[in-house]
N, C-alpha and C positions, 0 to 999 in steps of 0.2 A: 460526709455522712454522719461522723459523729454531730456536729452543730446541729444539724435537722433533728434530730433523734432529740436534744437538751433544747430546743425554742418549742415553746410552747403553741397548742395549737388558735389562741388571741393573737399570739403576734406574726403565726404565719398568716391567718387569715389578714392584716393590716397590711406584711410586706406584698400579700397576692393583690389588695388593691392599689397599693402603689406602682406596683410594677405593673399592672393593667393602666391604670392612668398615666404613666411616662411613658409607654408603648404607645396607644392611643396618640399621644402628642406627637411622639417624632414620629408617626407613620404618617399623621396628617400632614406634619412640616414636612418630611420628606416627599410627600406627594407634590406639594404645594410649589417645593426647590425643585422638582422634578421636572413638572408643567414651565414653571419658568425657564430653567435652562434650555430646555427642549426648543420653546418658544425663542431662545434668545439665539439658540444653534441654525433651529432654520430661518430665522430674519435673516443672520451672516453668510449662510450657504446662499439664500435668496439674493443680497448684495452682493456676493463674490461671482452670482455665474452672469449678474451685469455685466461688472467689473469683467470676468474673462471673455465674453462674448463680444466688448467694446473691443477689447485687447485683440483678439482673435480675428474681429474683421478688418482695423489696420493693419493688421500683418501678413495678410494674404500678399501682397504684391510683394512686399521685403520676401515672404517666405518662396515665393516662383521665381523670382527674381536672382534669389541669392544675395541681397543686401543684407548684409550682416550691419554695416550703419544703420540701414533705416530703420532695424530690427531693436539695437539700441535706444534707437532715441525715440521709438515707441516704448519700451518697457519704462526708457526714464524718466515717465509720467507716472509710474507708480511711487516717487518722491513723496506726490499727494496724497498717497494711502500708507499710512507710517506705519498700521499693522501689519502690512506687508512687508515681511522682512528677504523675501528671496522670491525670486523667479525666472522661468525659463522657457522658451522656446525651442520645442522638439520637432522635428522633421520626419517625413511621414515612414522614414527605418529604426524611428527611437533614439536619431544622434544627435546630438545637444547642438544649435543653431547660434542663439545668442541667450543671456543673461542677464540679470539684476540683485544685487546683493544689497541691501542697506548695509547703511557705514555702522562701526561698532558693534556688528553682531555678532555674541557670544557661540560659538558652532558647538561648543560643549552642549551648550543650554536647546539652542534652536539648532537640530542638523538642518544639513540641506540635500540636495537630490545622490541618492546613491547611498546611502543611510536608510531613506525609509523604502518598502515596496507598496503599501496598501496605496488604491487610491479612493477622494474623499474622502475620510479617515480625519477624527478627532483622538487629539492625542494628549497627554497632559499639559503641556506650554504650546502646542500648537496645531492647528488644522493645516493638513492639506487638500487640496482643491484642482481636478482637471478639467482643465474644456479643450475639447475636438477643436481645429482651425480647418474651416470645412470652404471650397469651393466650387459652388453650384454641386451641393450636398455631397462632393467627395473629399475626401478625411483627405489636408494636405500635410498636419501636423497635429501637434497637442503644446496647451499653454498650460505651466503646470503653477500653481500659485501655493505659497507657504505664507501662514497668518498665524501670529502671536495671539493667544489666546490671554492676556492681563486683564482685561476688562471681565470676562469669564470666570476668570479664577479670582477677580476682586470680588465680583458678588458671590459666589460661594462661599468666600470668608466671613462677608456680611450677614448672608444669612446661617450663615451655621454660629456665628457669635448671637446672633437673634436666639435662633432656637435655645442655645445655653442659658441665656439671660429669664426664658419663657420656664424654662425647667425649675429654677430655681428661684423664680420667683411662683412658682404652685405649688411647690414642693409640699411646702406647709398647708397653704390650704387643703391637698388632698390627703396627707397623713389627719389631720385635725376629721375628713368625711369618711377617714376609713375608721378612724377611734369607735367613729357614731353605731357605724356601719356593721363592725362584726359582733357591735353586742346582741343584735337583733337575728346572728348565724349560732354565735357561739354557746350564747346561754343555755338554749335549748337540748343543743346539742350534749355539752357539758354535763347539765342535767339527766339526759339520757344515762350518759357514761356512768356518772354517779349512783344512778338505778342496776345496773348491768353487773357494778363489784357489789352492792349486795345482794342480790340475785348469786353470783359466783360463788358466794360466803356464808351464805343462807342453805342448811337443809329443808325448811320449811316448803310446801307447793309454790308453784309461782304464781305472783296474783299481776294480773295485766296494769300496764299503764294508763296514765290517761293523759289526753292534752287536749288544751279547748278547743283551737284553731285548727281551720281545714287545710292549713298551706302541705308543701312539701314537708316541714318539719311533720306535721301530724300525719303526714302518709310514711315518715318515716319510726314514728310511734306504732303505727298502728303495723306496721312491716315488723318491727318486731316483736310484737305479739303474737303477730301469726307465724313466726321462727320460732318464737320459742315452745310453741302447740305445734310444731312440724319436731322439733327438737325428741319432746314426749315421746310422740309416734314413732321416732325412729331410731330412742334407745328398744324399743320394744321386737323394732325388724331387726334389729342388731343379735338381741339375746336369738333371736331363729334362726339368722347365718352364721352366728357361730356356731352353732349347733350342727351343721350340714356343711362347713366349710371344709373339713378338713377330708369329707368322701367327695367332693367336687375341686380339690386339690390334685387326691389319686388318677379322679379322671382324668384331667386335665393332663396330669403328667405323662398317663398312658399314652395318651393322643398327640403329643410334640416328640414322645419317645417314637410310634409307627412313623410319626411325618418326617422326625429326621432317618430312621432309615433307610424310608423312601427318598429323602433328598440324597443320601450318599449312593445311592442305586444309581441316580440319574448321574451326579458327577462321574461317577465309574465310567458308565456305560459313552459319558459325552470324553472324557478322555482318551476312551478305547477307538472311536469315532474320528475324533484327531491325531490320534497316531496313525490310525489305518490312512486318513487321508494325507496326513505328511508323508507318510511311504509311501503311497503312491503318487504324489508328486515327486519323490525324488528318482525314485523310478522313470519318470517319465522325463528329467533331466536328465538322465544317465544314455535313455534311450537317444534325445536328441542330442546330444556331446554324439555318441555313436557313428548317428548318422551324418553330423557332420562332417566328424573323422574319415568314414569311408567314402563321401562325397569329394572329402580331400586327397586320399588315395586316388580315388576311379580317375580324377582331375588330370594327377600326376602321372597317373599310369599311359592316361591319353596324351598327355603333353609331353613325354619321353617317347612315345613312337610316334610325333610327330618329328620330333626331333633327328630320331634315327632314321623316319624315312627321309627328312631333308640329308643326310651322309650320303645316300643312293640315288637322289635325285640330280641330273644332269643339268636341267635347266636352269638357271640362275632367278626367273619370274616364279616359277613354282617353288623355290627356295626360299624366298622373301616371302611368298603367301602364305607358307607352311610355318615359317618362324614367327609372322606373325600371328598365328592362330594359336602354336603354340604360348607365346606370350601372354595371349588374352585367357588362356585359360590358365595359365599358371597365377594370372589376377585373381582370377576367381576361386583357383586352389588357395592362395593365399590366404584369401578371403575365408573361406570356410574352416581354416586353420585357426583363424585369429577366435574364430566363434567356438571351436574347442577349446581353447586355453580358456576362454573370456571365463569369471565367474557369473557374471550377468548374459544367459545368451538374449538379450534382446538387442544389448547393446555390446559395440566395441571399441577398442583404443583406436578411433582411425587416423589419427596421425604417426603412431607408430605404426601400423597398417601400410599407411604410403610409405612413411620413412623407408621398410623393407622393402614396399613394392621396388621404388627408385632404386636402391641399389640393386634387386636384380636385373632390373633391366638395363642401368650402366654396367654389371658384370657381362649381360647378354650380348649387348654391341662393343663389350672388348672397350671398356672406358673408366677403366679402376686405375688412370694413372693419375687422377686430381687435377684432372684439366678443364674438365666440366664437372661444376658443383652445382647442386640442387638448394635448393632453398627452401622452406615451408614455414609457414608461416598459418596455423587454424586459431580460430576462438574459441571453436568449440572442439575438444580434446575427444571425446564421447560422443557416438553418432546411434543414431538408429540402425538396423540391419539393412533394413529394405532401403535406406539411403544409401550407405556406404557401396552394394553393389554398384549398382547406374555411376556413382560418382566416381568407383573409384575404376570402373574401365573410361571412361572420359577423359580422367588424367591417367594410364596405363597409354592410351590413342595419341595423348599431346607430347605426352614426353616421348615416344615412340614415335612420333614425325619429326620432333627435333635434333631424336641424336640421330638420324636418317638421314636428315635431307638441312639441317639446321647449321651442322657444325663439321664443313667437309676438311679433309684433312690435316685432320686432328688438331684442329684449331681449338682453342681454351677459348671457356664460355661460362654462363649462369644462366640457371632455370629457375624462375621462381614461380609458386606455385603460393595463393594466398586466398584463404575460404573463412568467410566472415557471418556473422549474425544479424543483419540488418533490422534495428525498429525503426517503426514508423508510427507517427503519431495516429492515426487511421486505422491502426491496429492489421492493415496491409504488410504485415513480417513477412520477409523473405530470406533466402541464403543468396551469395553471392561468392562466385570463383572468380579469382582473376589470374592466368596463369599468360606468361613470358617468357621468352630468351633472348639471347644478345648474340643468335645466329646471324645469320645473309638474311633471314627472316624472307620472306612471300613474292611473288612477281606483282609489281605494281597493278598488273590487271586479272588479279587472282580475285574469283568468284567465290565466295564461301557455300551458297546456294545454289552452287553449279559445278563443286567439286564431284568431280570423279574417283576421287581415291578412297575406297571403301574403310580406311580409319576415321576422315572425317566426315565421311556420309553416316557411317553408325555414331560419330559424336552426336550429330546435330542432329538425329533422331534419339538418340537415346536423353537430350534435355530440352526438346519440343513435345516428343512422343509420351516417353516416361515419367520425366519431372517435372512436365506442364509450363516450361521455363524459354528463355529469350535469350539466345549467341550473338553477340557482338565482335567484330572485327575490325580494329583501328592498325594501320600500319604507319607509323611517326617515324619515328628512328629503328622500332622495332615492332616485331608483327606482338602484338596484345590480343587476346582472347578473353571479354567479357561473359559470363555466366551468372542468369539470375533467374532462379524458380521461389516460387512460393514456398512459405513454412505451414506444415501441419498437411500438407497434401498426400494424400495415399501415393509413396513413389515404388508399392511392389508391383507395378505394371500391368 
């Protein structure tokens, strides 16, 4: 900044037209290297998708075939193309077939496959190149070709040492047309300036300029003239606003003084606004914590006189049905327990959730001596409300047919229970359950769609019906239980 301020305004106007005429030059050279290269890029791309489509239709039979020879001693005709420093033959899963490397090649300098991802792609020392290997137009592979770009980067050299030489040999003649050039800006100008300090220095009236010529310079004459007759005029409005400024200050001041009043009115009134509605939201968490709570009582209270009428009951089938009822609701007591603790009630920990489920329902079948272990296994720690219910009596129902009917006489076991996050490219996200044990597991001619036992009649509707979702049943070594419903689906029923 200082420099600008101490060069005179002659020699800016000389460096502004040199710097226009070396602009000028290398924008046209650079056009000119532009056109070329581009031109010299696509000849090469035009030659190489020769070159790979030759390539690509002898190798059709090596590639159906699996001749990895014949695949060879077709690429080792690229000997003939010495810009070709690497190549390869891919197979229609992307796994490398056969290859071609030129001898002494630097892999610092030119990588090779597995280094770069683009395809096509011009790169500083080298292009890569793909062509499909197609039979009777179905993709059987891909020939991928690498080419040293020297000839490419010789002529860029060439012509950027051109360009240099072009610069420097105008240099002179354009300083020499800019010398001519700002006397015909500058004089004038100058002139003006010289007019204007004594005018500044003068109390005398002002007497107008003159200049002969109609150009810009004389409209910039004649401009201020009519500044300094505007100048006149408006020391004159000056002396009248002063005069009246200072009672249009008063008002002024009056009127930002009512406006901020009014503005702290409105803040008042909008924080009174937000507190009232924060407290009534909190309120209205307090209420649903409540009712949870007592939804988890009434739960409890029902599932203890189920309990106690199974002490009274003789029959051993209405014992089993009554426990199990009670079970299923003690899920759901559970359940609405986790939602009072939670500080989020939309959401809850449901893996701690099951965790508790499981053990009380191995305390309920008398199985707390570490014989049968549970397992779990989620991705997602955090669940929605209206999920966790459906899901978590479905595993309540599995693991309650296992230590049942899974693990007789007290045999030692593993249950595993493992619930995942599935993406899909397709944006088709779903959840997926997979739950096991290392029971007696299923009668080989056991119907899933034709059970009768009403725990997994209510499974298979509650993730058909409810969760919009698909049961699978593989019995290998051990009975497996597949589950898979959609993400983002309404599962409050």
């Amino acid at each position: 900044m200082t420099l600008q301020k101490s060069v005179s305004f002659k020699t800016r106007i000389v460096i502004l037209f040199l710097a226009i005429s070396l602009l000028t030059l290398m924008l046209s050279s650079s056009i000119l290297i532009y056109h070329d290269l581009k031109a010299f890029k696509e000849s090469m791309k035009r030659n190489l998708s020769v070159l790979a489509a030759t390539i690509a239709a002898n190798s059709r039979a090596a590639m159906i075939f699996e001749d990895s020879n014949q695949g060879e001693r077709i690429l080792a005709a690229l000997k003939a193309e010495p810009q070709v420093y690497y190549a390869i033959l891919k197979d229609i899963k992307g796994k490398d077939f056969v290859y071609y490397k030129k001898e002494n090649i630097d892999p610092n300098i030119y990588p090779i496959e597995g280094e770069i991802e683009d395809k096509n792609s011009f790169f500083s020392k080298y292009l890569k190149f793909v062509h499909p290997v197609k039979m009777e137009d179905q993709a059987i592979g891909e020939i991928h070709l690498f080419v040293e770009l020297t000839e490419m980067n010789r002529l860029i050299i060439t012509y950027t040492q051109l360009i240099g030489f072009v610069i420097v040999a105008t240099l002179p003649v354009a300083f020499l047309i800019s010398l001519q050039l700002q006397k015909l800006i500058s004089e004038p100008i100058l002139n003006l300036a010289f007019e204007t300090k004594k005018i500044s220095e003068s109390t005398q009236n002002y007497i107008p300029l003159t200049y002969g010529n109609k150009d810009e310079i004389g409209v910039l004459y004649e401009g201020f003239n009519q500044m300094m007759s505007r100048i006149n005029a408006r020391e004159s409005e000056l002396i009248h606003y002063r005069n009246t400024l200072e009672a249009m200050v008063k008002t002024r001041t009056l009127e930002l003084a009512n406006s901020n009043e009014e503005l702290q009115s409105e803040v008042i009134e909008k924080k009174r606004v937000e507190q009232d509605l924060r407290k009534s939201l909190e309120e209205k968490e307090v209420l649903l914590k409540e009712i949870h709570h007592r939804v988890k009582n009434n739960l409890q209270i029902i599932s203890s006189l189920l309990k106690l009428k199974t002490y009274h009951s003789k029959e051993e089938h209405n014992v089993k049905v009554l426990e199990d009822c009670s079970n299923r609701i003690e899920s759901m007591a559970l359940l609405h327990e986790k939602i009072y603790e939670a500080k989020n009630l939309k959401e809850i920990d449901f893996e701690q959730y099951i965790l508790e489920l499981s053990n009380y329902l191995l305390a309920s079948f008398g199985k707390t001596n570490n014989k049968i272990k549970i397992s779990l296994i989620f991705s997602d720690t955090y669940m929605d409300i209206d999920l966790a219910l459906p899901l978590g009596l479905i595993i309540q129902e599995l693991i309650t047919n296992s230590l049942k009917y899974g693990f007789p006489n007290d045999q030692i076991g593993q249950i595993h229970v493992t619930f995942s996050n599935q993406e899909c490219s397709d944006s088709n996200n779903y959840y997926e359950l997979l739950y096991s044990d290392t029971g007696v597991g299923l009668n080989e001619d056991f119907d899933l769609n034709s059970s009768s036992t009403l725990g997994l009649k209510l499974v298979r509707r509650l993730v058909e019906k409810q969760l919009g979702g698909t049961i699978e049943l593989s019995q290998n070594n051990r009975a497996e239980f597949k589950i898979k419903f959609p993400k983002g689906k309404n599962h409050d029923g």
